[in-house]
C-alpha angles and dihedrals in degrees: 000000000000085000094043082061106046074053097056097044093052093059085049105054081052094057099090091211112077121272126189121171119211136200120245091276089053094265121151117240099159137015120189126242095266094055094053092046089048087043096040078216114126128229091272096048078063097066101042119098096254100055097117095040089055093052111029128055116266102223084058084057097056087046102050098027100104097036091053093057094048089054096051086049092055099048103220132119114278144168142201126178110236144172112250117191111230122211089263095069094262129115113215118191112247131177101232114200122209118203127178122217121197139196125255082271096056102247114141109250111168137001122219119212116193117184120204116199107238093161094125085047099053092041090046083050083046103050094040087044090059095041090062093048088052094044090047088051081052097046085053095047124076122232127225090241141320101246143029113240139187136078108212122128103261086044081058104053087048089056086047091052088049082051100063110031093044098085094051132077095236115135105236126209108215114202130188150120114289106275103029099111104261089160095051084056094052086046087056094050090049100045092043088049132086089250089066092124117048121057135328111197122186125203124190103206102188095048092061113087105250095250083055107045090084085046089058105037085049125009130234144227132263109285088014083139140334112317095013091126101158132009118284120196115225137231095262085058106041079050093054108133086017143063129289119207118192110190123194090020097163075074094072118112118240092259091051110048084054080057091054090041092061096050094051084051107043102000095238138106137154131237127261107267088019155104102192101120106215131196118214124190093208135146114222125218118178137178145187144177093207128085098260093185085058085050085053101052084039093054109238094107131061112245089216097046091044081055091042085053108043099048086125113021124192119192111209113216112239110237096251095064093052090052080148089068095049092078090058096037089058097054088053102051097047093050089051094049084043097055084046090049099044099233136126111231100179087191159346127260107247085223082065101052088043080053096051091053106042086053124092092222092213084191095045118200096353085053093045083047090052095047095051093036092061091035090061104048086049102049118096095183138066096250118077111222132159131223100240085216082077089066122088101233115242116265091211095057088041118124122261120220104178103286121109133281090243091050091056094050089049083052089051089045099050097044091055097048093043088047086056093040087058090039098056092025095241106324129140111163125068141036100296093039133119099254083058090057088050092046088228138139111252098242094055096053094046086053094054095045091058088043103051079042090240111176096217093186094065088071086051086061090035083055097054096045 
C-alpha cells in the first residue's frame, strides 16, 4: 500500500494542474508538487490546520464554508471557484473540483481536489460584466448630443488635434468653459482610437462627496468604511481595456489626486480598505472649465499630476467665438427636439437665428439645447422662434447707472447665484445643484456665496412655503 502511494504521488507531481488529497472529513493529507510551486507552502504546511486559510481568500471561505461541509457530508463530486494566493503575493481565481473515491465496500476513503486556473476567464466575465453596467448608466443618461457640428475654423483645429492624438495611448487634458462639450470631445477620442471597443467609463468629480471619490475611482474592500458590507469594484476597474474620462478633475481631493498620480505612472492602485495591489490597462481623459496652472500656484493641485495630465492639451472653443457653427447647430438641434416632440417645424425665423448669434451664450451648447428644447415643445406652429426674455442679458450691454464696473458685475453675480440657489432650493452640491447650473466647481461657489454675503438657507424656507 505504502508503494501503491509513492506511486500515486509520483504520477501526481507529474500532472502540471493542482492536485490536494483529503481525508474522509475534507482534511488535506498531500498536495502535489504544482500546488506547493504555485503556493510557495512545503509538504508539511499541507497537513497543518491552517492550510486553507494560508492559500485561499478569506472572504471565498466564508462564502463557500457551509456548503462545503454539506458537500463533504453527502459524498458526492462538487466544485466551488476560489482565489487562491500564489507565492508572489497575488490571489488568481481557480475551479477547484472535489471527487470522492471509495473502497470496494463503498465507504468513503479520500477526497481528491483538483484546482483549474480560470483567472483570464473571471477577469474576461468581470470586465464584460462592468462594461454592460457602464453601457446600461449610458443608455439612461442622456447625452449632450450625438454629433459634433460646425465647421468654423477653431472647431476645425480641435478635430485635427482628435485626429492626431486618438490613435495613441497619451492621457489628454481637455480645457474649456462649462457647456462646451468637453465630454463629446473624450467620446471622440475613444471611438477614433484602437480601444473603441471595450468601455468607456465617465466620472463627474466634482458631483462625488469628497470621502467617496476614492470609493468610486477605485473601489474598496468589504468593511473598508461604514457601510462598506460587501466589495465593490471601482471605476478604474470596471474601465480596464477602455478609457477612462474624468470630468471636472481640479475637484479631486489631495489623496486622491496622489492616488491618481500613482495609476498614470505605474497603472496600478489598491483599493480602499485594501492591500491587494491591481493592475489596470486604462487610458485616462480628463477636463475642466477652471485654470489648472492658477490651482497649482494656489496650492490645491499637484504640479506633477497637472504634467502627468496635460501631456497632450486640447483647448475647446466657447460657443460665442464659433458664431459661423450656430446656424447649423441650431438646425440640428431643432430637428432633434422636433422628431422627440412629434412635431413638424419646416423652418427657423430669421429674427431667432440673428438672436442666436448677437447673444454671448455664458452656458455655450448646453445653454443654446435648453433654450431649443423648451422653444420646441412649446411651439404650435411650423416656424421655430424664441422669446428674447429667455435670454440672460448680456453684462457687458447692461446699463450703467453711475456704480462701478466692479459693483455691476457683483450685482450680475448675485442675481445669478441667488437665482440657482431658488431654483435648486439651496442646494449646491450634486448634479442637479446649484453649483452644476452655474457650471461651476463647488468650492468656488461656495466661495462666492461667503463672499457676496448670500444667506442660502433663506431659498430652503422659501421652498417649503
Amino acid at each position: 500500500m505504502r508503494e501503491d502511494e509513492r506511486a500515486l504521488r509520483r504520477i501526481t507531481d507529474a500532472i502540471p494542474e493542482n492536485i490536494v488529497i483529503l481525508d474522509p472529513d475534507g482534511v488535506p493529507l498531500y498536495a502535489n508538487r504544482a500546488t506547493l510551486d504555485y503556493t510557495g507552502l512545503t509538504a508539511a504546511d499541507v497537513v497543518r490546520s491552517d492550510f486553507r486559510a494560508r492559500i485561499f481568500h478569506p472572504e471565498d471561505l466564508e462564502r463557500v464554508r457551509d456548503q462545503r461541509q454539506a458537500a463533504l457530508a453527502d459524498g458526492v463530486p462538487f466544485e466551488f471557484e476560489l482565489r487562491a494566493l500564489s507565492k508572489h503575493g497575488a490571489y488568481r481565481w481557480f475551479l477547484t473540483r472535489y471527487k470522492p473515491f471509495h473502497d470496494e465496500h463503498g465507504r468513503l476513503v479520500r477526497w481528491y481536489a483538483t484546482g483549474t486556473d480560470i483567472d483570464d476567464r473571471k477577469r474576461a466575465e468581470d470586465r464584460m460584466r462592468n462594461e454592460n453596467v457602464a453601457l446600461r448608466e449610458e443608455i439612461v443618461r442622456s447625452s449632450m448630443f450625438e454629433e459634433i457640428v460646425g465647421s468654423s475654423d477653431v472647431l476645425r483645429t480641435v478635430l485635427a488635434q482628435i485626429t492626431k492624438v486618438a490613435p495613441t495611448d497619451s492621457t489628454v487634458l481637455i480645457q474649456g468653459e462649462t457647456g462646451t462639450g468637453k465630454e463629446l470631445i473624450a467620446r471622440a477620442i475613444h471611438n477614433r482610437s484602437r480601444r473603441a471597443s471595450r468601455a468607456f467609463i465617465r466620472v463627474n468629480c466634482a458631483a462625488m462627496p469628497l470621502s467617496l471619490i476614492a470609493s468610486e475611482l477605485f473601489g474598496h474592500e468589504k468593511g473598508a468604511f461604514t457601510g462598506a458590507l460587501q466589495r465593490r469594484t471601482g471605476r478604474f476597474e470596471s474601465a480596464d481595456g477602455g478609457t477612462i474620462f474624468l470630468d471636472e478633475i481640479g475637484e479631486l481631493p489631495h489623496e486622491t489626486q496622489i492616488a491618481l498620480l500613482r495609476v498614470l505612472q505605474e497603472r496600478e492602485f489598491e483599493r480602499v480598505g485594501g492591500n491587494e495591489v491591481i493592475s489596470v490597462d486604462v487610458r485616462v481623459l480628463a477636463a475642466t472649465n477652471t485654470d489648472l496652472t492658477q490651482a497649482v500656484r494656489d496650492g490645491a493641485f499637484r504640479e506633477d499630476l497637472f504634467y502627468r495630465l496635460n501631456v497632450f492639451p486640447i483647448h475647446v472653443p466657447a460657443l460665442r467665438h464659433r458664431v459661423g457653427d450656430i446656424p447649423l447647430l441650431v438646425e440640428y438641434l431643432v430637428e432633434r427636439y422636433a422628431r422627440k416632440a412629434g412635431k413638424r417645424i419646416r423652418r427657423i425665423s430669421k429674427e431667432t437665428l440673428d438672436l442666436f448669434e448677437t447673444y454671448h451664450w455664458p452656458g455655450n451648447i448646453r445653454e443654446l439645447q435648453n433654450v431649443i428644447e423648451r422653444a420646441v415643445i412649446l411651439s404650435d406652429a411650423d416656424v421655430f422662434r424664441v422669446v428674447a426674455s429667455w435670454l440672460t442679458p448680456d453684462p457687458a450691454k447692461s446699463a450703467v447707472r453711475g456704480d462701478s464696473l466692479a459693483g455691476d458685475l457683483a450685482q450680475r453675480e448675485r442675481a445669478l447665484i441667488e437665482g440657482a440657489l431658488r431654483e435648486t432650493h439651496g442646494v449646491i452640491g450634486g448634479a442637479t445643484g446649484a453649483a452644476a447650473k452655474l457650471g461651476l466647481p463647488r468650492q468656488t461657489l461656495e466661495s462666492k456665496i461667503r463672499k457676496l454675503g448670500i444667506d442660502r438657507y433663506r431659498f430652503k424656507t422659501t421652498s417649503k412655503e
